[in-house]
Every structure is written in structure tokens, then in C-alpha cells.
C-alpha positions in Angstrom: -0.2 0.7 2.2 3.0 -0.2 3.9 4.9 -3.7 5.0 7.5 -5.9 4.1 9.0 -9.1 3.5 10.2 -11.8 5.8 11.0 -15.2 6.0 7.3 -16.6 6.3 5.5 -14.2 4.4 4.8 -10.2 4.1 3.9 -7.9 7.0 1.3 -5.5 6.3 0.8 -2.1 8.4 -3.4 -2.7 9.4 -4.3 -0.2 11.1 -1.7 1.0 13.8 -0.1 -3.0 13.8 1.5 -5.0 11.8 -0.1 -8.4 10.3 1.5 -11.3 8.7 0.1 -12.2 5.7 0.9 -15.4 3.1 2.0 -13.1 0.6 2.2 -9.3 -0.5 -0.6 -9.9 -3.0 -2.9 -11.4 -0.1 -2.4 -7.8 1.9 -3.2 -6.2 -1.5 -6.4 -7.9 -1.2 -7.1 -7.4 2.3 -7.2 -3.8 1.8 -9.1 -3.8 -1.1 -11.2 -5.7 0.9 -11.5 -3.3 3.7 -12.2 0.1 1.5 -14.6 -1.9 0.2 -16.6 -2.9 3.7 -15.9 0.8 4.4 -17.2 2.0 1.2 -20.9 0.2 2.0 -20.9 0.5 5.6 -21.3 4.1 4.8 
């Protein structure tokens, strides 16, 4: 996991590109989220 903060929220590294997120704790989520698709997916 990798990002910062600015002004209008936190920018999270997703795959190759940068997102902007609400906060730190919603990219924390997001990738949770993600492993978690990944994990079923198979």
C-alpha cells in the first residue's frame, strides 16, 4: 500500500495509478476489498 495526503483527501497507488480517495482509511478498505474479490475469484 502506498499514497498520500492532499488537500481533498488521500491518493492511493491502485494498481499502476493513483486514486483519490475521501480519506486514508477508505483506501485501507478498498484494498481489503480487492484481496478479498481476488481471494474468491480464485
Amino acid at each position: 500500500m502506498k499514497g498520500y495526503v492532499t488537500a481533498t483527501g488521500y491518493m492511493g497507488f491502485v494498481e499502476g495509478r493513483y486514486i483519490l480517495f475521501c480519506s486514508e482509511s477508505d483506501y485501507v478498505d478498498y484494498i481489503r476489498e480487492m484481496k478479498e474479490i481476488s481471494i474468491a475469484a480464485g
